[in-house]
C-alpha positions as CSV (number, residue, x, y, z in Angstrom):
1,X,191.7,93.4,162.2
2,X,193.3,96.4,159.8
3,X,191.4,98.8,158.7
4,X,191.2,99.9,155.4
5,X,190.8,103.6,155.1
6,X,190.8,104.1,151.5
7,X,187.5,102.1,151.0
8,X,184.9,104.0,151.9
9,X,186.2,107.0,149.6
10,X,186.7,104.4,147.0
11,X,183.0,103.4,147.6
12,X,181.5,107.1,147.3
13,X,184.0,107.3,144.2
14,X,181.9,104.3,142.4
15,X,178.6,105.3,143.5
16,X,179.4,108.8,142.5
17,X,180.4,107.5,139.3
18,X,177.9,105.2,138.7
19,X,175.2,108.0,139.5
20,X,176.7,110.1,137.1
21,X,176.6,107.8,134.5
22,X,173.1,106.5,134.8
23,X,171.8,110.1,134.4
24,X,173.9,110.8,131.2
25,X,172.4,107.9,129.8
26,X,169.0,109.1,131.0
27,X,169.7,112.2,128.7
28,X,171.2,110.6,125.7
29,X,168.0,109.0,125.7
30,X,165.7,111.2,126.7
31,X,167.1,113.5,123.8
32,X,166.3,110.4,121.2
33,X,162.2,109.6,122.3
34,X,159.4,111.3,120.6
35,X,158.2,114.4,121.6
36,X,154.9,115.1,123.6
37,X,151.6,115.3,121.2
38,X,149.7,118.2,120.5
39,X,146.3,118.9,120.9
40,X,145.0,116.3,117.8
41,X,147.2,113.8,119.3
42,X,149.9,114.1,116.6
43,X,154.2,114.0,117.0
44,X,156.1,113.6,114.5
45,X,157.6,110.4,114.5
46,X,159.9,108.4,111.6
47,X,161.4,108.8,108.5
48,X,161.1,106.1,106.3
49,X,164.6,105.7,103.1
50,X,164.7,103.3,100.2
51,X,168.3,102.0,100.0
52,X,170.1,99.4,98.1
53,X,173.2,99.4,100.6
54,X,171.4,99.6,104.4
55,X,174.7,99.7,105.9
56,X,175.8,102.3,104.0
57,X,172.7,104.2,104.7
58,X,172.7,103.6,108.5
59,X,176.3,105.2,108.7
60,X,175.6,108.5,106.9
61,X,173.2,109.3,109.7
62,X,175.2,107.6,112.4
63,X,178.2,109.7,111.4
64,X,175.8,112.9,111.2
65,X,175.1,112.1,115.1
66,X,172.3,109.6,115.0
67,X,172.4,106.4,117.3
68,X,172.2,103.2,115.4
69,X,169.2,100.9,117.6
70,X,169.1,96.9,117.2
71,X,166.1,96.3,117.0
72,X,165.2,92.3,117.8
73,X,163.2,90.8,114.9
74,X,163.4,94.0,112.6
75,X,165.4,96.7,110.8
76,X,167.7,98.5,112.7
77,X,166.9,102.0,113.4
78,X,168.5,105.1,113.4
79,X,167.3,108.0,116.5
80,X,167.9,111.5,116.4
81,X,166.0,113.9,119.0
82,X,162.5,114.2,117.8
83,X,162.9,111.5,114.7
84,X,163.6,108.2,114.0
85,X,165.0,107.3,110.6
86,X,164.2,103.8,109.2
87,X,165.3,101.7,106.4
88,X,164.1,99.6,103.5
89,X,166.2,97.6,101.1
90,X,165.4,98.2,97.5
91,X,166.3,100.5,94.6
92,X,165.0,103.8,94.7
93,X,162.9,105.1,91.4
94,X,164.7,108.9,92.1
95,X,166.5,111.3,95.0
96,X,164.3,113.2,96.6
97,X,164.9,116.3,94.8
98,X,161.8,115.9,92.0
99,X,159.5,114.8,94.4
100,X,156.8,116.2,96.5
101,X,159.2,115.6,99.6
102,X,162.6,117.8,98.1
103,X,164.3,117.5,101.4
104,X,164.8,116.8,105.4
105,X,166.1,119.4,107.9
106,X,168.5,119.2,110.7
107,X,169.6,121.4,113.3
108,X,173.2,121.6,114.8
109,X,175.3,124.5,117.0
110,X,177.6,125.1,113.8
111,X,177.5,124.2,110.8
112,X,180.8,125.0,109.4
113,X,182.0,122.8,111.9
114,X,179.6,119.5,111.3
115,X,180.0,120.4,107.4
116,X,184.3,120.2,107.6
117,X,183.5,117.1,110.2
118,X,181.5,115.1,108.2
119,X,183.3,115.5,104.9
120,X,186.2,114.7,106.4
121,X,184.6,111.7,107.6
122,X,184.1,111.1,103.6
123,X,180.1,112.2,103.5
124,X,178.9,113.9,100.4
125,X,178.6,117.2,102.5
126,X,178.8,120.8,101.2
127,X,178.3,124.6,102.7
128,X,175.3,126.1,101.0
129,X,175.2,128.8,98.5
130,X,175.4,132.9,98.5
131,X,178.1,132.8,100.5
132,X,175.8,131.3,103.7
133,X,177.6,130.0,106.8
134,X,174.5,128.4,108.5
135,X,173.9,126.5,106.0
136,X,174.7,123.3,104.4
137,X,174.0,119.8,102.6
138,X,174.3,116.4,102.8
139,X,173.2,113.8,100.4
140,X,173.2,110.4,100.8
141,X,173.8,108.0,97.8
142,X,170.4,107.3,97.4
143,X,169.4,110.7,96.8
144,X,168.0,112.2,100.6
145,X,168.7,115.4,100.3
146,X,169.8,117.3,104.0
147,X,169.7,120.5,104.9
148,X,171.7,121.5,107.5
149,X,170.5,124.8,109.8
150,X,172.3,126.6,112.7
151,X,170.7,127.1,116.1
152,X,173.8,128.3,118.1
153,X,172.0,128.1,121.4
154,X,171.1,124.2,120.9
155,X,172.4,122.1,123.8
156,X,172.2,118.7,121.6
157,X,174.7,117.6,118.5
158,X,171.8,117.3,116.5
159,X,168.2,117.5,116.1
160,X,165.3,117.0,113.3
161,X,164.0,120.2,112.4
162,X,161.7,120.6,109.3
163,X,160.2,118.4,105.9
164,X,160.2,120.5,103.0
165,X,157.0,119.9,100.9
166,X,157.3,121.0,97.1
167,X,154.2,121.8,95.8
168,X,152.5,124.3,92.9
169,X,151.9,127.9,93.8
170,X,148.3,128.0,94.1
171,X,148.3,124.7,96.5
172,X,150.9,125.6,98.8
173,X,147.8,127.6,101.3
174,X,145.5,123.8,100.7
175,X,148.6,122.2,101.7
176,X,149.1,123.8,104.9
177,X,145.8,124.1,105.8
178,X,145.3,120.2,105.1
179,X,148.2,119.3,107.7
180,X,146.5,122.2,110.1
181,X,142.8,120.2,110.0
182,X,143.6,116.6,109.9
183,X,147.4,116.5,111.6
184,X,146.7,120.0,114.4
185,X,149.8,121.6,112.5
186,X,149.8,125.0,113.8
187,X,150.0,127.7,110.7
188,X,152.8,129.9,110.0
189,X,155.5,130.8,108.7
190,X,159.3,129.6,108.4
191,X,161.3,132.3,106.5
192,X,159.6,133.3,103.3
193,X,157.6,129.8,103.0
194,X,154.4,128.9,105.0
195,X,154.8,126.3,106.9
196,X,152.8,124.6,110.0
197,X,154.8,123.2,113.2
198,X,153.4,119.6,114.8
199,X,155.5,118.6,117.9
200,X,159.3,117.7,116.8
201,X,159.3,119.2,113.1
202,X,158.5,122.3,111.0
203,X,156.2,121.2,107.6
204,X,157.7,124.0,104.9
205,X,155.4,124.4,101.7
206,X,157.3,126.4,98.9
207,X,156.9,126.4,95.0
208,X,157.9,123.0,92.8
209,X,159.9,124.4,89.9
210,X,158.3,121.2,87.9
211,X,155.7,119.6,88.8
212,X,156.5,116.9,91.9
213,X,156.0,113.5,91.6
214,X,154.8,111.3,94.6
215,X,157.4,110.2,97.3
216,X,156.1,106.0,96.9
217,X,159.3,104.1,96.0
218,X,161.9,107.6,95.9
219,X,164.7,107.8,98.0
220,X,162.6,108.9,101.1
221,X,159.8,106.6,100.6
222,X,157.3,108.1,103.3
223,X,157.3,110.1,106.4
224,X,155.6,109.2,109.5
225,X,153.5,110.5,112.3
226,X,153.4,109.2,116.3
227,X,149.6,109.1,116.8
228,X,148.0,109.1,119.8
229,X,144.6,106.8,119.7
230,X,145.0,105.7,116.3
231,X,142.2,103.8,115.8
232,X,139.9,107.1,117.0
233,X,142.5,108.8,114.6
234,X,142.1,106.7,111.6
235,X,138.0,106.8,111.8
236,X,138.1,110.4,111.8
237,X,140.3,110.5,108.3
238,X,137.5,108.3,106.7
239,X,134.4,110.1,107.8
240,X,136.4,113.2,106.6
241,X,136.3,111.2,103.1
242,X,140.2,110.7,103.2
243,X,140.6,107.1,102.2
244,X,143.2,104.9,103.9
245,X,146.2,103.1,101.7
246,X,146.4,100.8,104.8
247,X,143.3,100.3,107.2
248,X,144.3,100.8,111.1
249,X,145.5,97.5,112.4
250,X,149.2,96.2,114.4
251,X,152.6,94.6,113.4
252,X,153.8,91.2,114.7
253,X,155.8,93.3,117.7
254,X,152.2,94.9,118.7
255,X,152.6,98.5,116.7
256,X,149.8,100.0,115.6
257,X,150.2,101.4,112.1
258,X,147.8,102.7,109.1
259,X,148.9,104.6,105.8
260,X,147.8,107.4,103.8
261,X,148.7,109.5,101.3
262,X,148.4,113.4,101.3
263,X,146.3,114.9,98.1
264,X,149.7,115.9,96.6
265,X,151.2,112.6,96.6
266,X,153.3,112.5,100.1
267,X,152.7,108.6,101.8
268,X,152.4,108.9,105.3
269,X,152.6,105.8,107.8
270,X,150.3,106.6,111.2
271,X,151.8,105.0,114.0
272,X,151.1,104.3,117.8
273,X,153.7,103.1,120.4
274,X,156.3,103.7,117.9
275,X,158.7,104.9,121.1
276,X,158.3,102.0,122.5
277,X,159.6,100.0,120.7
């Protein structure tokens, strides 16, 4: 019988190979699931468009970095680290900008560089103003406005980063101390704006120029949290006196979801096992 030499280092070769690729898949999607709660139970979870064109939608935020999901028996979803972006078909009545939700954040290592990337990939993308070079936009033909932020020491393409909240002066402290009691935001500040952090995004409160309309039926329709014991969670927002647009309850695929709306006219979706999915 011959021998084969070459086999056995062939052999390690795969296995090596095969190791290495199993854990970059680990990471990719390790980098896409929800972040841990915090102490109330709360992550920050989904992003919810109104689009005419889904497939147009979808590809905006895949070619920003975002990795389209099939998802059997629903919408297809979109997963970025920290946030998954969803999608419902319909005509939006207005962009963002004008609501009580102006804008998303992302982060990415360099902006200049996604910016050139992606309008050469034929996105409505644009650097920011006053001369800035960590800063840009992107905005979708529906309307979502994105700001794009620089973290040079990031290790990922792309992550969520904040919701900005547009609300009158004199309500921009209620607003952040409402997200602090009932969602365990912790209180701060993000540049000049308050603001209040819940695991996987920065809330930023700053003055509406005009007065905001709610985000039902606009571009970004709602934003969603990940909510650890929902049920507990959704009898706490009651006997607080906050009523519930949706009472706590599951899909079809086993979800559990409620909805609410904030005091200043932001809908919210309440979700648990919203990863898993």
């Amino acid at each position: 019988m011959t021998l084969n030499k070459e086999e056995p280092v062939k052999e390690r070769i795969s296995i090596l190979a095969l190791a290495l690729l199993a854990i970059v898949c680990m990471s990719v999607n390790s980098q896409a699931q929800l972040l841990p709660p915090n102490a109330a139970g709360v992550t920050m979870g989904h992003l919810h468009m109104t689009t005419p064109n889904m497939e147009a939608a979808k590809k905006v935020f895949e070619t920003m970095g975002g990795v389209v999901t099939k998802r059997e028996g629903g919408a297809d979803i979109v997963k970025f680290p920290g946030v998954l972006v969803f999608f419902r078909e319909g005509e939006p009545t207005g962009p963002t900008v004008g609501s009580v939700v102006n804008h998303i954040g992302f982060l990415v290592p360099n902006t200049q560089a996604a910016i050139a990337k992606w309008k050469a990939a034929g996105l409505n993308a644009a650097m920011g103003g006053n001369n800035r070079t960590d800063q840009g936009f992107v905005t979708t033909p529906e309307g979502v406005r994105i700001e794009i932020l620089e973290d040079k020491a990031q290790t990922v393409p792309i992550r969520s980063h904040h919701v900005h909240f547009n609300v009158s002066e004199s309500a921009i402290p209620e607003i952040q101390a409402w997200y602090a009691k009932f969602f365990g935001a912790k209180p701060g500040m993000r540049g000049r704006n308050q603001a209040a952090d819940v695991p996987g995004e920065n809330l930023t409160f700053s003055k509406a120029d005009t007065p905001a309309v709610p985000t039902e039926g606009r571009a970004l329709d709602h934003i969603g949290f990940e909510i650890k014991n929902l049920e507990a969670f959704c009898k706490m927002l009651e006997a607080a006196g906050i009523k519930l647009d949706r009472a706590y309850g599951h899909t079809a695929s086993g979800l559990g979801i409620a909805f609410v709306t904030d005091p200043w006219g932001t809908r919210i979706e309440l979700n648990e096992g919203l990863d898993k999915l």
